[in-house]
N, C-alpha and C positions, 0 to 999 in steps of 0.2 A: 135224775132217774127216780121214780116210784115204784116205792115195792109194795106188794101184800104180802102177808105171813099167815099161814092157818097153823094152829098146833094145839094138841094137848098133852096133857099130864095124867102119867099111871101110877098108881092102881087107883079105878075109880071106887067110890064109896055112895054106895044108893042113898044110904040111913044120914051120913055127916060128907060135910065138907070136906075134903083131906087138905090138910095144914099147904101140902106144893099148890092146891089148884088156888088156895084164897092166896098165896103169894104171885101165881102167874096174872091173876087177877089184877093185881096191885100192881102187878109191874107194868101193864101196858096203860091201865087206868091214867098212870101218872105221868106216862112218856110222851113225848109229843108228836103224840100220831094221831091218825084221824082215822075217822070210820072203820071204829075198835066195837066189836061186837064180841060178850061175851057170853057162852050157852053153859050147859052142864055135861055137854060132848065135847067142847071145842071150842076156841075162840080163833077169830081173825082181827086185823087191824092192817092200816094203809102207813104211807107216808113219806117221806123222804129216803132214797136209803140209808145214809149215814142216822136217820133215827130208829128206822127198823133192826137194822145189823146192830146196835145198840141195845136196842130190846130184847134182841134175838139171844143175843150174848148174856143181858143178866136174867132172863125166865130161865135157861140155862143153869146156869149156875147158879141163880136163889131157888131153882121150885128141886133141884138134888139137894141141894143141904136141908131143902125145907122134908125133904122123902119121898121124891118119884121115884121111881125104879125107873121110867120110862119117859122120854118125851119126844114124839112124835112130830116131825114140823114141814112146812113144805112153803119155800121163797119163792112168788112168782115178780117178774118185772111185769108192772101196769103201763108202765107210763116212761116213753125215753126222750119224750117232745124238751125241745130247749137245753136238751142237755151238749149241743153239737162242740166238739172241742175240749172235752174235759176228760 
């Protein structure tokens, strides 16, 4: 199965980066997922699920410790081809 993940981090900061949005950053940058797009709204990324739900788990948890108040996220399934039996 293929998932997509859209999500951001709050409170946003027009003037600076806030310290959660450059860790959500990092965190998808370096995860093995694909067609990772990231805005200054928003980002999305694709992927396997067991690599998305992974993702999903540490932007979680690293962009709170980094100082979100907030994070916002919405899991769609893209893709269920070949997965028949599992």
């Amino acid at each position: 199965m293929r998932l997509r993940v859209e999500f951001t981090t709050e409170p946003f900061d027009l003037d600076d980066v806030p310290a959660h949005a450059l860790v959500a950053r990092e965190v998808v940058e370096v995860a093995d997922l694909d067609a990772v797009e990231v805005g200054p709204f928003g980002n999305t990324a694709e992927g396997r699920a067991d690599e998305v739900l992974s993702a999903v788990d540490a932007v979680l948890r690293r962009t709170l410790e980094a100082g979100a108040t907030r994070v916002s996220l919405q899991v769609n399934v893209i893709d269920t081809a070949g997965e028949a039996g599992r």
